[in-house]
N, C-alpha and C positions, 0 to 999 in steps of 0.2 A: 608086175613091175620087177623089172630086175634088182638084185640084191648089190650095191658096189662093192667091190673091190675089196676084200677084211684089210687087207695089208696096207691098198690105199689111204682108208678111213685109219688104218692106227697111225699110220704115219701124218697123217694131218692132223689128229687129236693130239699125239703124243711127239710132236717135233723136238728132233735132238738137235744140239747147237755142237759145231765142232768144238772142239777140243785142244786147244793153244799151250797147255799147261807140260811139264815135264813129261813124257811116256816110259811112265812105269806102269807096270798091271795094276797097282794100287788105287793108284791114281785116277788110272779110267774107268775103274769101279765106283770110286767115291762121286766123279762125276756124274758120271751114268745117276747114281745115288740122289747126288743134289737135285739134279734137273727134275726126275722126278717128284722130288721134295718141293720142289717149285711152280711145279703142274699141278698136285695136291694143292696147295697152298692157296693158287689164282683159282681155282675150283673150288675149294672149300670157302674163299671169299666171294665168290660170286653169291653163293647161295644164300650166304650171310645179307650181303646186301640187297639181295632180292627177295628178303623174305621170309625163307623157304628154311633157312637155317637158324636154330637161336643163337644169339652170338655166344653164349656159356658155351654150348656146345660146339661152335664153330673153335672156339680158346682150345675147347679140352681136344679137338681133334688133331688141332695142328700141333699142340703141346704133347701129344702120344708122336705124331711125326718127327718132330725134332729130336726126340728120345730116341725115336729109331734112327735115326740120323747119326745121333751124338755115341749109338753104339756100332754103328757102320766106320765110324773115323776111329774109336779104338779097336776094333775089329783089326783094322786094313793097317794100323799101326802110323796115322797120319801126322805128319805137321808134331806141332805144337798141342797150346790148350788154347787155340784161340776159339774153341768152341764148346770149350767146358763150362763158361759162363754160365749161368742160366737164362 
């Protein structure tokens, strides 16, 4: 059987949503950044809900993401503190 397409399959897995927001380089890094964060996210609850994840761990995993996150927008120099909350 044939193998499809790598590029196909990531781009069906990993769908990017355009990008409406002001076009700075900063900015389309930080998106890029979210979306990702948000593919993580619906994946790490999937598992969660099916089972397959403890929810402790599913907490601790998306809670290291956002950490990665929260240093991606000081990185990139973003915005405000609307996401230094905890």
């Amino acid at each position: 059987m044939d193998e499809p397409n790598l590029d196909s399959k990531n781009k069906f897995l990993y769908v990017r949503s355009r990008y409406y927001g002001q076009v700075k380089p900063e900015n389309l890094v930080f998106n890029a950044n979210l979306q990702e964060f948000a593919h993580k996210v619906g994946y790490i609850a999937s598992l969660e809900t099916s089972g397959k994840l403890k929810p402790e761990d599913a907490y601790k995993q998306i809670k290291a993401l956002w950490k990665q996150l929260k240093r991606s927008k000081k990185r990139l120099f973003i915005g405000g503190d609307s996401l230094d909350e905890s």
